[in-house]
C-alpha positions in Angstrom: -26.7 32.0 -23.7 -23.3 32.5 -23.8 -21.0 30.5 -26.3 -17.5 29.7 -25.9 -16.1 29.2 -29.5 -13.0 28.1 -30.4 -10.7 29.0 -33.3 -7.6 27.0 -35.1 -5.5 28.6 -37.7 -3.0 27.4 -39.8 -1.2 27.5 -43.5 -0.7 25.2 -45.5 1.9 22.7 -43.8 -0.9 22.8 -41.0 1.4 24.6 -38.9 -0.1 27.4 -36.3 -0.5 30.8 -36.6 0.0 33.4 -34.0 -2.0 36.5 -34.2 -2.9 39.1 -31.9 -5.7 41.0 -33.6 -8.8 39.1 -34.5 -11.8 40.0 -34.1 -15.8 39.2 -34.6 -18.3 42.0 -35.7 -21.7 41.8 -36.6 -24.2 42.7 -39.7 -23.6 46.5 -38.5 -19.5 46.4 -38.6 -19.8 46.9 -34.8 -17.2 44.7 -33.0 -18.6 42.2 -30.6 -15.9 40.3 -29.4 -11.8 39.9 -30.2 -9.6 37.2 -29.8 -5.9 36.1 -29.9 -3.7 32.9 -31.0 -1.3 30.9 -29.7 1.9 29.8 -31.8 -0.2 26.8 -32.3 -2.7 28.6 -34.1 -5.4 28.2 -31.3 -7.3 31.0 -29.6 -11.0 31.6 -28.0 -13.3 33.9 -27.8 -17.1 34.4 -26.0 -20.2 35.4 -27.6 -23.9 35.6 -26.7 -25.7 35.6 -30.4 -29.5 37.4 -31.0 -31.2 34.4 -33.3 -31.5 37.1 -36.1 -28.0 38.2 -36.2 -25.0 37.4 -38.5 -21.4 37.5 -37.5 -18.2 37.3 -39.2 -14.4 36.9 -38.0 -12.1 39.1 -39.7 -8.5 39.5 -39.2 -6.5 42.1 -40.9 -2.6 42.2 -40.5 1.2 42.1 -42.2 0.5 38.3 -42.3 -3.3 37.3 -42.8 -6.5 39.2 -44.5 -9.5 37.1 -43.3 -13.1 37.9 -43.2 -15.2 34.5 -42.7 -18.8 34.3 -42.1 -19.6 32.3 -38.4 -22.0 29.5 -38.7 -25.8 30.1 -38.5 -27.0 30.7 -35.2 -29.3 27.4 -33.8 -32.4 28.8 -31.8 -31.6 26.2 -28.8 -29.1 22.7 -28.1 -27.3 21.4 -25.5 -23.4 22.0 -25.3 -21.0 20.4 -23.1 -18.6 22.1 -20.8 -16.0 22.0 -18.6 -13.8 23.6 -15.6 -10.3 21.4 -15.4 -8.6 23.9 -13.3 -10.3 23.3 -10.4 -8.5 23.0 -6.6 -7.7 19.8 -5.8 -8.6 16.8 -7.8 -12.1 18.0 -8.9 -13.0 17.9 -12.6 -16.3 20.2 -13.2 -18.5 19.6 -16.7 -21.1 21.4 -16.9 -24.4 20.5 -19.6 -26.7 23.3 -20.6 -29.0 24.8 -22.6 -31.4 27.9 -22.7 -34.7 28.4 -21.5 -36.4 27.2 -24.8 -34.8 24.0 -24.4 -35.5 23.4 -20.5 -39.1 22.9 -22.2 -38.4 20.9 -25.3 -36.1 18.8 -23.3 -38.5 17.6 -20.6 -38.7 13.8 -19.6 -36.0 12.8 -21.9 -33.0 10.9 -19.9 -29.4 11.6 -21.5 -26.1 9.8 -20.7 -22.7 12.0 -20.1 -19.9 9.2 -21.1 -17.0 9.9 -20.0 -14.3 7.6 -21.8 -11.0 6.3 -22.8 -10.3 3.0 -24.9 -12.2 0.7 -22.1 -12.5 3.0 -19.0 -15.8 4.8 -18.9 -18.0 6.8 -16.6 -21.4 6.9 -16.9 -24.2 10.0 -15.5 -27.8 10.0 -16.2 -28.2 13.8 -17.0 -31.9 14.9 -17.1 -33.5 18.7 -17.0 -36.7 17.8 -15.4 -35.2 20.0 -12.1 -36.2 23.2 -14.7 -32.7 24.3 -14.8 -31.0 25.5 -17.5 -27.1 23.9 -16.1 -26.6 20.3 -14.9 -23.9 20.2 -13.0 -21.6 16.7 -12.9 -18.7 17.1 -10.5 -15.9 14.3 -10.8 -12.3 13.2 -9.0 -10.2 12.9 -11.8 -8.4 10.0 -10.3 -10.4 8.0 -12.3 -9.6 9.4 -15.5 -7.1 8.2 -17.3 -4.0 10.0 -18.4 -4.2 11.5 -22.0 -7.6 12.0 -23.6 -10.5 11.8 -22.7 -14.3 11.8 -24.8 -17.2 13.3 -23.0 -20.0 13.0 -24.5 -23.8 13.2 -24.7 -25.8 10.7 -25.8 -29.5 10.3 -26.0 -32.3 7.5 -25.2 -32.0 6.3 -29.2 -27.9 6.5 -28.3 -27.3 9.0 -30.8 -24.3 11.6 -29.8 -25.8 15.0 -29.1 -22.7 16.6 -28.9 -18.3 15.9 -27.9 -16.0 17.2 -26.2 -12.1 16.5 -25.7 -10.6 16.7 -22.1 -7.0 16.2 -21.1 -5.4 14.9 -18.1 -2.0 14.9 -17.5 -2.2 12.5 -14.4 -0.3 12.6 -11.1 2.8 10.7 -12.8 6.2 13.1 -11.9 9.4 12.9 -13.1 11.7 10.9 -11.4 14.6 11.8 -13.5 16.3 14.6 -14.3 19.5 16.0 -16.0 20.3 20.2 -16.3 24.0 21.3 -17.3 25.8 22.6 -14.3 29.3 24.4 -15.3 30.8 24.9 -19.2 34.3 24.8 -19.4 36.0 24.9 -23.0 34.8 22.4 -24.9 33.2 20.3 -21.9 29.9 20.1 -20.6 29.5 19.1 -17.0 26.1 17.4 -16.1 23.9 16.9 -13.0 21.5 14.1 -13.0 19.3 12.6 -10.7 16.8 9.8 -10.8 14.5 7.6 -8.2 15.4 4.4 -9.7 17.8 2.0 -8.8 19.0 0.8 -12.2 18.9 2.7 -14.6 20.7 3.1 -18.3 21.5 6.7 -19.5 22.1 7.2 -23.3 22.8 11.0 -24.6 22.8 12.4 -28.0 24.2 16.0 -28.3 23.3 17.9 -31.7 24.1 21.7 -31.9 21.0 24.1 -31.0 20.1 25.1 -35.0 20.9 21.8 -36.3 18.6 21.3 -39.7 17.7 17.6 -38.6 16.2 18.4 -35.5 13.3 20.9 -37.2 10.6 18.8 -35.4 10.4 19.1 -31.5 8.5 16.0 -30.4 7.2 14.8 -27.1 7.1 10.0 -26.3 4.3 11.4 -24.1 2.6 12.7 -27.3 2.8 10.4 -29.1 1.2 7.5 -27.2 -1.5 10.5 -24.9 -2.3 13.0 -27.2 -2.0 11.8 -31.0 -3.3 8.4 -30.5 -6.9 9.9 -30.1 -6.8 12.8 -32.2 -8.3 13.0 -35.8 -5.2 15.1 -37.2 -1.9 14.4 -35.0 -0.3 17.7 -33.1 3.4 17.1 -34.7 5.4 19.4 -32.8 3.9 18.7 -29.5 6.8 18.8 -27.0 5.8 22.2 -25.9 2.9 20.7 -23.7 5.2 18.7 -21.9 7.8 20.8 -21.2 8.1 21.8 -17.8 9.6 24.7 -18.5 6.5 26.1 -20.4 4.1 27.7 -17.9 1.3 28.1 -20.3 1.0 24.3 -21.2 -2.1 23.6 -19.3 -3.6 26.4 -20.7 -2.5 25.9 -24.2 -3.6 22.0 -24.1 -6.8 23.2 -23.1 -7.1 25.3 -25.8 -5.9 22.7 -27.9 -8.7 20.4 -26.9 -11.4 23.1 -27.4 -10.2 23.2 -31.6 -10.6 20.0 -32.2 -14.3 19.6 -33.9 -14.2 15.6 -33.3 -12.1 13.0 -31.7 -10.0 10.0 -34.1 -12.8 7.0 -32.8 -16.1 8.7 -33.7 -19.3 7.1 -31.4 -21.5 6.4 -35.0 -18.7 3.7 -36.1 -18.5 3.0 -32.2 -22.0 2.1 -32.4 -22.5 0.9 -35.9 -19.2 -0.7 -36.7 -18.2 -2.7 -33.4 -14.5 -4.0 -34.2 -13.9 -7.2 -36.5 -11.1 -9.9 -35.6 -9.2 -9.5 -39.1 -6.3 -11.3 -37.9 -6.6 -14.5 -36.0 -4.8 -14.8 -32.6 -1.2 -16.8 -33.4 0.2 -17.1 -30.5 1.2 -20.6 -28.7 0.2 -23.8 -30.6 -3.1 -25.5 -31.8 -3.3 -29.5 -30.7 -5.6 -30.8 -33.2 -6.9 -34.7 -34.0 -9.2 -37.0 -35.4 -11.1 -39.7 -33.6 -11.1 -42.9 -35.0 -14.5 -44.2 -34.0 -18.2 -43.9 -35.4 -20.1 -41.8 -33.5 -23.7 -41.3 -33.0 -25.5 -38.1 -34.2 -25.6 -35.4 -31.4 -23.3 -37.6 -29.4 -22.3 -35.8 -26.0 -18.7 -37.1 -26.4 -15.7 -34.6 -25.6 -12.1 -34.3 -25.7 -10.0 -34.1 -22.7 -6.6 -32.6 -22.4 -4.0 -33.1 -19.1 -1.4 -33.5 -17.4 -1.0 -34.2 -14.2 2.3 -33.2 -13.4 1.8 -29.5 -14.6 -1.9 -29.0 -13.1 -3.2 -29.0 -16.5 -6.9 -30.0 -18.0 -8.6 -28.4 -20.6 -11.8 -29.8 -22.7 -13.2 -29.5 -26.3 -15.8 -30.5 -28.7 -16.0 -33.1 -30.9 -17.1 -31.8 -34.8 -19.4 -33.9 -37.1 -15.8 -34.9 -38.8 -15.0 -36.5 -35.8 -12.2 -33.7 -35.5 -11.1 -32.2 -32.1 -8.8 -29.2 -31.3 -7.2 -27.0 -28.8 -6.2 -23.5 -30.1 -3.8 -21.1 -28.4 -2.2 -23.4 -26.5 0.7 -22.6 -24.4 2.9 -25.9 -23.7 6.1 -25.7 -21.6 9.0 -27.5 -24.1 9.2 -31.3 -23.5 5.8 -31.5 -21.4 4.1 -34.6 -21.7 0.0 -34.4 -22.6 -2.4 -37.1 -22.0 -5.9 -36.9 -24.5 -8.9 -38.9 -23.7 -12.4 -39.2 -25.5 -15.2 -38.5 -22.5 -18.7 -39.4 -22.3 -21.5 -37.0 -20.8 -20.3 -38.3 -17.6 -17.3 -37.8 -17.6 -16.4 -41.7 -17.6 -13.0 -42.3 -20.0 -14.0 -44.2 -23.3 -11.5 -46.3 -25.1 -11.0 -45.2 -28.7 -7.7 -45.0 -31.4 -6.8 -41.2 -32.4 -4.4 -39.4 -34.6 -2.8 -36.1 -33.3 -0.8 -33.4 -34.7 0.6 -30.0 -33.4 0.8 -27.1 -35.5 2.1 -23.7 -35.4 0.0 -20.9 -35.4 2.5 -18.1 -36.4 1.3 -16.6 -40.2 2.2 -14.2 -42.1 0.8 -10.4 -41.7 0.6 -7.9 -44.6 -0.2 -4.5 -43.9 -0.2 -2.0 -47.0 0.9 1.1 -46.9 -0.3 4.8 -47.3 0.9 8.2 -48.6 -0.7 11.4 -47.6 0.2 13.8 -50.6 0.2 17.3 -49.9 0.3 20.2 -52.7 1.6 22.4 -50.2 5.4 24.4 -51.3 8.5 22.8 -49.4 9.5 25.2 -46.6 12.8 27.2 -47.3 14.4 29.0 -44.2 17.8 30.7 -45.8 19.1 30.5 -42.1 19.6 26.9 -42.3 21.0 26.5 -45.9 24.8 25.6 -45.2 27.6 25.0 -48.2 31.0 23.4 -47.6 34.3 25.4 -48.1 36.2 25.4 -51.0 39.5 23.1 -49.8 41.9 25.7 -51.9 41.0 28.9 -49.5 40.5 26.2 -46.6 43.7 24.7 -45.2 42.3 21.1 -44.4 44.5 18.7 -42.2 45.1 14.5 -43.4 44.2 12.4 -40.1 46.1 9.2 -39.5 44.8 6.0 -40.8 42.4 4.1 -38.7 42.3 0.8 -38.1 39.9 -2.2 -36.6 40.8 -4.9 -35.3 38.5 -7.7 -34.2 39.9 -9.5 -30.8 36.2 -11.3 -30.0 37.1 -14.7 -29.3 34.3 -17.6 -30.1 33.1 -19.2 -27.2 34.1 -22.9 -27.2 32.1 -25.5 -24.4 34.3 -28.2 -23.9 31.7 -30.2 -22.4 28.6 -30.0 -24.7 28.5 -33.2 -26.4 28.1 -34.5 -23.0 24.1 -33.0 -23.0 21.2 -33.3 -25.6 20.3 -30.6 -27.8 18.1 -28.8 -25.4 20.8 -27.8 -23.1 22.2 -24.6 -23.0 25.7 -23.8 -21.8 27.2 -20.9 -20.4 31.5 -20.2 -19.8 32.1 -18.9 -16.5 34.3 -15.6 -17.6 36.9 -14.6 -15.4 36.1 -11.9 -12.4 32.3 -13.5 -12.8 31.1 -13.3 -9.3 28.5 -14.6 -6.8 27.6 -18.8 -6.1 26.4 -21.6 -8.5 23.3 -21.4 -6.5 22.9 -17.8 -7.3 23.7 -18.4 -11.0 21.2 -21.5 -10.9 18.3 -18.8 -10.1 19.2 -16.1 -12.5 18.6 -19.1 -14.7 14.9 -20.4 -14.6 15.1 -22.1 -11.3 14.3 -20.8 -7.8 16.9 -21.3 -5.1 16.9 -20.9 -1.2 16.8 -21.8 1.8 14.3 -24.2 3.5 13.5 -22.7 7.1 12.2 -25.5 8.7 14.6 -27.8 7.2 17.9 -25.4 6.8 18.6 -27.3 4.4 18.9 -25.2 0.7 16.8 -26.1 -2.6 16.8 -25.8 -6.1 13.2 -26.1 -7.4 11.2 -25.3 -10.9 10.2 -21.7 -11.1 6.6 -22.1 -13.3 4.8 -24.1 -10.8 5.3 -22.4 -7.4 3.6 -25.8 -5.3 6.2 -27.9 -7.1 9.0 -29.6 -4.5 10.4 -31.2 -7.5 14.7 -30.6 -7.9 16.4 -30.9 -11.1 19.5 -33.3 -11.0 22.7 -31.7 -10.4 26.0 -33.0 -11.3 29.4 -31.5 -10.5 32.2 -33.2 -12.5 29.8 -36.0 -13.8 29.1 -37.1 -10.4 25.5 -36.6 -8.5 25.4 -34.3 -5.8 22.0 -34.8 -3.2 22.7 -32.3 -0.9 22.7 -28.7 -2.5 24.0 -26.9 0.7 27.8 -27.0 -0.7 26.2 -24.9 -3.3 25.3 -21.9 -1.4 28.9 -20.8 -0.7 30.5 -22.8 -4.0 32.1 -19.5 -5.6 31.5 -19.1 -9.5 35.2 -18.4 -9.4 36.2 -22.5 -9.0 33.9 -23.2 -12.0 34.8 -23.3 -16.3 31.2 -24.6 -17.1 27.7 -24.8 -16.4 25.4 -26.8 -18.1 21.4 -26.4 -17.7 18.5 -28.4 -19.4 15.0 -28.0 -17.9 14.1 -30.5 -20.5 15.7 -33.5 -18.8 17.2 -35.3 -21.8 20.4 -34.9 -21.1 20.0 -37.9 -17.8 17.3 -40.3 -17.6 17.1 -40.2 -14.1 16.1 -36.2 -13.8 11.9 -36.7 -14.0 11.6 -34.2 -16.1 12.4 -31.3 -13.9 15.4 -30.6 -15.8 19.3 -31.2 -15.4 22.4 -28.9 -13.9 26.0 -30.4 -14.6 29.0 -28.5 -13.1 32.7 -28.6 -14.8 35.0 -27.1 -12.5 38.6 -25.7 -13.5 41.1 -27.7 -13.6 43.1 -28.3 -10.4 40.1 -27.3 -8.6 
């Protein structure tokens, strides 16, 4: 049967080395196979091994004299393989063994899992059909993007074998930015991009600029090293378009890597542990005051009915209740109630508190210490010039002057706390009803109605309006807002609380200061 083995070299630093002379030889010095690296250090090579047979790699050149034994050969096994580079969408993997084990491998059932984090496929792979391949053909549309574990597993779920797959996905580039003309000391570039906002940030270093030793890929980091047992540092060549042999040298890649970074026996044995409880929201916690029979059905119920809300909890031997997680819109009011088996109210005193759930996290930190010698490159060893042989020129003085002017909201003690206030800046354009709805409300137009609204935005069945004030004085028609120009107003005032008027149900309040004269 023929084996597809892969080989990874590298010094010290772990970084790749590309040779172009390797080969593999037998007990007799007669060369059976030879083989080539990448300038990661990655290379291949087929063999079809006699049982009795030893083999050794050797590699003899100006850089590296290697002779290493090859691992005793196994008289049958399963391995796992697999065609990527099919037309189409098609992903090909490919299960086999040799005739020995066609026999020894009768009746059992093995899984091929396919997976990433919580996306799995699963294929019963059996070789009860007498053949030596079992052939699994898959669209790998459902893959996901990055890398992939396929593995074997048997009927006591113990991994027979693993192998890494990568798919780069259907994503393309939607942006894209090449230097068009050079001219002195100016750079003209072209970009273009499919979005329709967009911020562009650039960050020009020279080409053999000592910082910039390491050429690293964002897709990398979050595709390729999150599931690798020893992260591929300079991995921007496999995502750089303008590297033909990517593909080939991810795949290669993926063929040198003896296991992935989540291996299946603590998968299996060691399911994860909640070390940090979940702090987010706020826990609403209490004690009934009442004496309560032993395996009492009673519950806690929590509503209210203006937000749609009702949850329910247990009530502990303590006579202690309590809602964790809780996510509570500010100033909403909750109602709690003790409830029978029935679901019938029951009258009873209570205390209630709520608490924070935010808590410190400590995470301690780790050093990987190497004994390997710090690279020197004399090409990128610089020294300053000596200022007597180097005429140097003084530049002028700089100096910084701070012009930012501190907001001041003439209006503000006119609102509660909760209110926040915004200065309507000169040139600011658009209406107060457009301002209104950039704001936490949404605004319109009522079709059957024509008339326009201002309603809450968190509860989309809500007709309820927030009170809206121009100049102190109530306004009940919000149509004047739709073409009132930002450019007549100084102030705007918003509190979806409601304290700042008595009147506002607790949908929230909008006062309007126009400028004077207006």
């Amino acid at each position: 049967m023929i084996n597809i083995v892969g080989v990874k070299i590298t010094d010290c630093n772990q970084k790749g080395i590309e040779i172009s002379d390797g080969i593999i030889v037998d007990s007799k010095s007669n060369e059976i196979s030879r083989f080539q690296t990448n300038h990661s250090g990655n290379g291949i090579f087929y063999i079809n091994p006699y049982i009795n047979e030893t083999y050794t790699l050797k590699i003899k050149s100006d850089k590296l004299n290697i002779s290493k034994p090859l691992p005793r050969i196994q008289e049958t096994g399963i391995i796992v393989s697999y065609n990527n580079n099919l037309n189409g969408q098609n992903l090909l993997i490919n299960v086999k063994t040799n005739e020995k084990g066609v026999e020894l491998y009768q009746n059992k059932k093995y899984d091929l899992l396919i997976q990433q984090n919580k996306k799995a496929i699963l294929k019963e792979i059996t070789f009860n059909n007498k053949q030596t391949n079992q052939l699994v053909n898959l669209d790998k549309k459902y893959l996901s993007n990055g890398v992939s574990s396929i593995r074997l597993i048997d009927e006591n779920l113990n991994e027979i074998t693993e192998r890494l797959i990568y798919n780069y996905g259907t994503n393309k580039s939607v942006t894209s930015l090449e230097a068009r003309t050079i001219a002195n000391d100016s750079i003209i570039l072209f970009g273009k991009t499919d979005g329709i906002l967009a911020n562009l940030s650039i960050s020009v270093l020279p080409g053999d600029n000592i910082c910039a030793g390491q050429k690293r890929a964002i897709l990398g980091t979050f595709y390729l090293n999150t599931y690798l047992e020893k992260p591929e540092i300079n991995n921007y060549s496999y995502y750089d378009f303008e590297n033909k042999k990517r593909k080939e040298d991810m795949e290669l890649l993926m063929l040198n890597q003896s296991k992935s970074k989540y291996q299946w026996n603590n998968i299996k044995s060691n399911p994860p542990k909640m070390k940090y409880t979940f702090d987010k929201g706020v826990t609403i916690s209490g004690t009934i005051d009442k004496v309560l029979k032993p395996n009492s059905k009673y519950k806690i119920a929590l509503f209210s009915f203006k937000d749609n809300v009702y949850e329910e909890t247990t009530i502990d031997e303590q006579n202690k209740f309590k809602f964790e997680n809780f996510y509570a819109r500010d100033s909403t009011v909750f109602i709690l109630q003790m409830m029978d088996k029935k679901n019938v109210s029951v009258f009873t005193k209570m205390t209630t508190k709520v608490s924070s759930n935010s808590s410190p996290l400590y995470l301690s930190s780790t050093f990987d210490n190497s004994n390997c010698e710090v690279l020197k490159n004399p090409n990128t060893s610089f020294a300053f010039a000596d200022s007597k042989t180097d005429p140097s020129v003084n530049l002028n003085e700089v100096f910084v002057q701070n012009n930012f002017k501190k907001e001041i909201l003439t209006n503000k003690d006119k609102m509660s706390m909760n209110a926040q206030g915004y200065k309507i800046e000169e040139g600011q354009q658009g209406t107060v009803l457009d301002f209104i709805a950039r704001h936490g409300y949404r605004t319109g137009v009522d079709f059957e109605t024509n008339d326009a609204y201002i309603r809450t935005s968190y509860n989309l069945n809500s007709s309820s309006s927030p009170v809206v004030y121009v100049d102190d004085i109530e306004q009940t028609d919000f149509n004047f807002l739709f073409n009132f120009e930002l450019s007549e107003v100084d102030e705007i005032y918003i509190d979806k609380s409601g304290f700042s008027d008595n009147s506002s149900r607790g949908v929230g309040t909008i006062k309007v200061y126009l400028k004077k004269g207006e």
